[in-house]
C-alpha positions as CSV (number, residue, x, y, z in Angstrom):
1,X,113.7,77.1,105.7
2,X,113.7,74.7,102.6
3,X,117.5,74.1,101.6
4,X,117.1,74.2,97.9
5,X,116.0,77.9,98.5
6,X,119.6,79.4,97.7
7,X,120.3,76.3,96.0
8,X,120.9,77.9,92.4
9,X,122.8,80.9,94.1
10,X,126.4,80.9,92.7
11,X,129.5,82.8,94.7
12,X,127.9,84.5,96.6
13,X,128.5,82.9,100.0
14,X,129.3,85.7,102.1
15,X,125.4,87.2,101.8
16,X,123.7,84.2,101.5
17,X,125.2,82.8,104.9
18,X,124.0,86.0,106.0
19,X,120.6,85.5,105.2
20,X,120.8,82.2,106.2
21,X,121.6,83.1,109.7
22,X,119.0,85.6,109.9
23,X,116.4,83.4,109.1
24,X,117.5,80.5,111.2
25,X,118.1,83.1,114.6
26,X,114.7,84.2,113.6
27,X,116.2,87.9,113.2
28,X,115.0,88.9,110.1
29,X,115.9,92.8,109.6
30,X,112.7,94.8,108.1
31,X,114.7,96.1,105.6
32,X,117.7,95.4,103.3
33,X,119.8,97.0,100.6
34,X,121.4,94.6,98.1
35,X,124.4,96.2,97.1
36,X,126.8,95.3,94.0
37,X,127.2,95.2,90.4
38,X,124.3,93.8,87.7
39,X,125.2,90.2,87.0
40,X,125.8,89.6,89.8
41,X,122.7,87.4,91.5
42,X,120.9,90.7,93.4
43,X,117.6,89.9,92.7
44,X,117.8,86.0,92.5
45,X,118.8,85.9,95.8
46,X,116.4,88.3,97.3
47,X,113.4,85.9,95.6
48,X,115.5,82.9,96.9
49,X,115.1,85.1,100.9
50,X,112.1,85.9,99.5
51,X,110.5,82.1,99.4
52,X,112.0,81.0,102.6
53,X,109.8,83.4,104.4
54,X,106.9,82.9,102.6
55,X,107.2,79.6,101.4
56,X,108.9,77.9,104.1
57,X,107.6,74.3,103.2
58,X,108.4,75.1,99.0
59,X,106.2,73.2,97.0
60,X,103.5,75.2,95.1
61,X,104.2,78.3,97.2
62,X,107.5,78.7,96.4
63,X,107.0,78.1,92.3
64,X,104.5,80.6,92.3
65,X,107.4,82.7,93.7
66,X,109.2,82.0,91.1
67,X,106.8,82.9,88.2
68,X,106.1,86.3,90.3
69,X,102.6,84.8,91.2
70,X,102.5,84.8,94.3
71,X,100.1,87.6,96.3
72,X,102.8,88.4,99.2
73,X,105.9,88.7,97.2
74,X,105.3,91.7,95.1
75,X,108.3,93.3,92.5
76,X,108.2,97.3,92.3
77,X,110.5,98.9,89.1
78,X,111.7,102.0,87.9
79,X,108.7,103.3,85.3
80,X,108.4,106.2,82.9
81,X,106.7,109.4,83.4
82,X,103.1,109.3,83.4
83,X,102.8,111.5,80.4
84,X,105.7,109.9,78.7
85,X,105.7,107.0,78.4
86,X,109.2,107.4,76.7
87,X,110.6,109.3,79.1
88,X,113.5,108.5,81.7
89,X,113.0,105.6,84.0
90,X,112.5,106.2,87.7
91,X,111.3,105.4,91.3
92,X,108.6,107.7,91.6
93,X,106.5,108.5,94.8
94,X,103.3,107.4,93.3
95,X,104.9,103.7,93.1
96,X,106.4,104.4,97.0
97,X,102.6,105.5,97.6
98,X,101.2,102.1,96.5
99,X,104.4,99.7,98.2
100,X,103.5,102.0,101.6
101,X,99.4,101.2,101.2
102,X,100.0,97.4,100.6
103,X,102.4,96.5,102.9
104,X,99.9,98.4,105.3
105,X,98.2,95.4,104.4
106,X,97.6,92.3,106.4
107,X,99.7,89.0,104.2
108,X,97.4,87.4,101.8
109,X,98.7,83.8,103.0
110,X,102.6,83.5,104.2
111,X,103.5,84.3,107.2
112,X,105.6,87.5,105.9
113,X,105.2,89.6,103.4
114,X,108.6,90.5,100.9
115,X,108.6,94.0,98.9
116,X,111.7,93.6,96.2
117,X,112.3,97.5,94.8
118,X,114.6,97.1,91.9
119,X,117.1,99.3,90.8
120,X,116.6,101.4,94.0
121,X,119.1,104.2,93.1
122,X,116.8,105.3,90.5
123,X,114.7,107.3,92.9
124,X,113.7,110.4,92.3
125,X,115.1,113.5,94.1
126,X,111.6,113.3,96.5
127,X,111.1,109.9,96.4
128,X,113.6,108.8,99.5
129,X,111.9,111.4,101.7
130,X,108.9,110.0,101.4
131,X,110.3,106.7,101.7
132,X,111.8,107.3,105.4
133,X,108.5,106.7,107.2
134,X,107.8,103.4,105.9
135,X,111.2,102.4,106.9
136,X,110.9,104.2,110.2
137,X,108.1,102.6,111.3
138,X,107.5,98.9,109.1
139,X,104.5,97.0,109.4
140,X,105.0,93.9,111.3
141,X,106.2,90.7,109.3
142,X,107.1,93.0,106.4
143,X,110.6,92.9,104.8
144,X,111.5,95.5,101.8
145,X,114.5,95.0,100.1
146,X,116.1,97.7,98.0
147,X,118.3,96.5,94.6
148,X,121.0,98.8,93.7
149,X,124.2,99.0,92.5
150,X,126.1,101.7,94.6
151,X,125.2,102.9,98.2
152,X,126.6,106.5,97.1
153,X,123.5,106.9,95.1
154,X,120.8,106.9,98.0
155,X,121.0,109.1,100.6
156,X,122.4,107.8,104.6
157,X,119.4,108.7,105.9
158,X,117.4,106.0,104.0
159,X,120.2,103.4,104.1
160,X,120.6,104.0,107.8
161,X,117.4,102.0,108.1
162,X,118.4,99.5,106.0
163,X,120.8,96.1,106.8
164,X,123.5,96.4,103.6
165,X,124.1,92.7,102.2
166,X,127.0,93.1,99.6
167,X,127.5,91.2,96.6
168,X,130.7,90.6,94.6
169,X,131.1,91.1,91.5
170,X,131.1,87.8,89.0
171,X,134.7,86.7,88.3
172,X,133.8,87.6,84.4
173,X,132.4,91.1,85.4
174,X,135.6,92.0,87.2
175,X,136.8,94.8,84.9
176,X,133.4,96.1,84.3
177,X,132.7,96.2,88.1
178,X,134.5,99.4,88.4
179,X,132.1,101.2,85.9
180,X,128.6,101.7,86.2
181,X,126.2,99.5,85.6
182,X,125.9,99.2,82.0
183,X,122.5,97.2,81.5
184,X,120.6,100.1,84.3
185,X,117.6,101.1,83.3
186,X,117.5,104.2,80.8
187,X,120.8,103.5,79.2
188,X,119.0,102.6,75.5
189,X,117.1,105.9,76.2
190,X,119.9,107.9,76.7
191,X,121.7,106.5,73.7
192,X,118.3,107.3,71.7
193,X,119.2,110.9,73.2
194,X,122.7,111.2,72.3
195,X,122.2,110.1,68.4
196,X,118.4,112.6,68.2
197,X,121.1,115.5,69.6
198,X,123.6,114.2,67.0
199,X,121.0,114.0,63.8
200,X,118.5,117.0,65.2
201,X,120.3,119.1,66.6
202,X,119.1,122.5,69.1
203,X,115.4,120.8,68.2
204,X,116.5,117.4,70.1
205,X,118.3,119.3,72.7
206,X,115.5,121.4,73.4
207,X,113.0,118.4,73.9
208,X,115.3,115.8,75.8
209,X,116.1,118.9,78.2
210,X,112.1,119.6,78.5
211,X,111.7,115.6,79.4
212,X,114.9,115.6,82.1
213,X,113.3,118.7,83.9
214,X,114.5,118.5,87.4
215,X,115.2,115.2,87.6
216,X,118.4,114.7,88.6
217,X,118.7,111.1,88.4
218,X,117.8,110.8,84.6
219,X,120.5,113.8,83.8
220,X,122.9,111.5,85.9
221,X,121.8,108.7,83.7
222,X,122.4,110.3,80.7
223,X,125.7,112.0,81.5
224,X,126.8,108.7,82.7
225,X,125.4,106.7,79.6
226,X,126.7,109.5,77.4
227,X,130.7,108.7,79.3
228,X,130.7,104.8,78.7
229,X,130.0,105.2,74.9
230,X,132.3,107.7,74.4
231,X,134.6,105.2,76.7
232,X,133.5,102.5,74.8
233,X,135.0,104.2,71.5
234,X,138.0,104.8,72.8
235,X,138.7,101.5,73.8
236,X,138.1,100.2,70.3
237,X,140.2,103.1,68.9
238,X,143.0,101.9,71.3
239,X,142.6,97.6,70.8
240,X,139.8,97.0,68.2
241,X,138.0,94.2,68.4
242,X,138.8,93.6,72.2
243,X,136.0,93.1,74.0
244,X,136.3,96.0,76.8
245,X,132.6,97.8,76.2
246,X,131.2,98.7,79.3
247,X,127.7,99.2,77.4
248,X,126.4,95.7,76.1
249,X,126.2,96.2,71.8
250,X,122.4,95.0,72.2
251,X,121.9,98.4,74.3
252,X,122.8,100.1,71.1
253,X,120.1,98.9,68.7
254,X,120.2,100.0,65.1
255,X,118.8,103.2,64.1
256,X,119.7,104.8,67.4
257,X,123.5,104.3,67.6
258,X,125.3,107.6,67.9
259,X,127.6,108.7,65.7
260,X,131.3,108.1,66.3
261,X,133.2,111.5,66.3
262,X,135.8,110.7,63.3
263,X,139.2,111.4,65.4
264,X,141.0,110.5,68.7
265,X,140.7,114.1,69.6
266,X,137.0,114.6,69.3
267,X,136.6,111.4,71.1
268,X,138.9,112.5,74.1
269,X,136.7,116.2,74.0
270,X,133.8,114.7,74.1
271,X,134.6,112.5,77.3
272,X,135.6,115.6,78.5
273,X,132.1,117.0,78.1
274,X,131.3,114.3,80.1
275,X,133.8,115.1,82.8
276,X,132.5,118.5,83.0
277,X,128.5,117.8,82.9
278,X,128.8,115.8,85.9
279,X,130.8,117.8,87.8
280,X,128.2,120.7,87.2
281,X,125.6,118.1,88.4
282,X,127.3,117.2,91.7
283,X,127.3,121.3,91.7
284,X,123.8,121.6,91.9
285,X,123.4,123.2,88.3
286,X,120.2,122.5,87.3
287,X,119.5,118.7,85.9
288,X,117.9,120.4,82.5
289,X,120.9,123.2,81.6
290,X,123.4,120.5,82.4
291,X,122.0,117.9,79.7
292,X,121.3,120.5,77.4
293,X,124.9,122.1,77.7
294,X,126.2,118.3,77.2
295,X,124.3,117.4,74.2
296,X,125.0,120.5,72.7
297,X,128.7,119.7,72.7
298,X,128.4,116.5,72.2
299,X,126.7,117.5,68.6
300,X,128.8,119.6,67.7
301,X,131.9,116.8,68.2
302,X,129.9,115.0,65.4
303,X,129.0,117.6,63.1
C-alpha cells in the first residue's frame, strides 16, 4: 500500500488507521458505510482506500483514480427521475441494477474492484431492499462503500452488512454538525419549491406534490430543507450578520430565494409547520399530502 495514499487526509486518524489496518492484515470488509457530516473528507478518503487496492504500486494507476478514470473504481450518485429531469435527487433501483451487473463483473485490471455510492441515505423507499442481495452475497475482490451522513437514515438491515467507519466532524463544522447536512443533494430544489409555493401558490403546490409522489426521501428533503431556512432566518433575526446559516447562501441562488415571512411570529409558525410535517412523515402520512399540507402553510406565512 503506497504511503502517500491517505497522505492529503486531514483529522481523520481514527478511520484512516482503520483502513490502514485492514489493508495491511489483508482483511478488507466487502462493504463499508462512511458515516459523518459533509466537509468532512467522506469521499476523499474512500478514493484514497480506493487506490491502495487498485493501485497498490501508485503511479499512473492511482492518477487515473484521481481524475475518476480509472475502469475499476467506479462513482454512483443520487440522479433525477427519468422523466424529470428536475425532479428530486435519489438512489434509484435502476442505478442499484447497474452497480449489481458490473460488479458481477470480472476487474478490468486491479486486483479489486471499488464501488463508491454517494450520498447513500438518498435511497429510495425500494431501493435498500434490493440492495440486500448484493451485500449478502458480494462478488469476490469487490468492495462497495456507502457515503452518508447519518446511519438513522438507512435501514439495520442494510447497514448490518456493512463495516461503519465514522468521521468527525471538521473543527470549523462543529456547530453545523448537529444539523443536517446543508450542501445534500436536493436542497437548491427544495428552496426552488418553497419560493414556486410562495409566488404560485395551490398551482405550485399541486405540481411539487405530483413530482414528491411517494417518495419519501425527497418529502424528507424538503421538509428538512424547508426547517434550516426558516432556522436560518431566525438566526439572522436574533444576531444579524453572524454567520450561523446552516444552508450555504450559494444554495440560495437569486431568483429562487424564498420570501422571508415579515415578523418573528410568522417565522416561529412556520418552523412549526416544519415541526409538524415531519412528524406526520415519521407517521407514515403519505410523502405527497405531507408536502402539500407544508407548502400550503408555508405560503400562506408569506402572503
Amino acid at each position: 500500500m503506497p504511503a502517500e495514499a491517505f497522505a492529503a487526509i486531514e483529522g481523520q486518524d481514527e478511520a484512516v488507521s482503520l483502513l490502514r489496518r485492514a489493508l495491511q492484515a489483508g482483511r478488507v470488509a466487502h462493504a463499508y458505510a462512511f458515516v459523518g457530516p459533509a466537509g468532512a473528507g467522506r469521499k476523499p478518503t474512500a478514493l484514497a482506500f480506493a487506490k491502495a487496492l487498485v493501485a497498490p504500486g501508485g503511479g499512473a494507476a492511482a492518477a487515473r483514480v484521481d481524475r475518476g478514470a480509472h475502469p475499476d473504481v467506479l462513482v454512483f450518485r443520487p440522479t433525477p427521475p427519468e422523466k424529470n429531469p428536475k425532479g428530486p435527487l435519489a438512489l434509484r433501483i435502476e442505478t442499484i441494477r447497474e452497480l449489481e451487473r458490473l460488479a458481477s463483473l470480472r476487474p478490468a485490471e486491479a486486483p479489486w474492484k471499488v464501488f463508491v455510492v454517494e450520498d447513500a441515505d438518498l435511497m429510495t423507499v425500494a431501493t435498500p431492499q434490493a440492495f440486500l442481495k448484493t451485500l449478502e452475497e458480494p462478488p469476490a475482490r469487490t468492495v462497495i462503500i456507502l457515503i452518508l451522513s447519518q446511519l438513522r437514515l438507512l435501514p439495520a438491515t442494510l447497514l448490518s452488512r456493512c463495516q461503519i467507519v465514522r468521521f468527525r466532524p471538521r473543527l470549523s463544522d462543529r456547530g453545523r454538525a448537529l444539523l443536517p447536512d446543508g450542501q445534500a443533494p436536493g436542497r437548491e430544489q427544495a428552496l426552488s419549491s418553497l419560493a414556486a409555493a410562495q409566488t404560485d401558490g395551490a398551482d405550485a403546490v399541486l405540481r411539487i406534490g405530483e413530482d414528491v409522489g411517494r417518495n419519501r426521501e425527497a418529502a424528507a428533503t424538503l421538509i428538512e430543507t424547508c426547517w434550516m431556512w426558516y432556522r436560518d432566518q431566525l438566526c439572522l433575526e436574533a444576531a444579524p450578520g453572524a454567520r450561523l446559516a446552516a444552508l450555504p447562501s450559494t444554495t440560495a441562488s437569486a431568483g429562487v430565494r424564498p420570501r422571508r415571512p415579515g415578523s418573528l411570529d410568522a417565522l416561529l409558525r412556520g418552523l412549526a409547520a416544519c415541526r409538524d410535517a415531519w412528524y406526520a412523515l415519521q407517521g407514515n402520512v403519505s410523502p405527497r399530502l405531507t408536502v402539500e399540507t407544508l407548502l400550503s402553510r408555508l405560503a400562506r406565512e408569506a402572503a
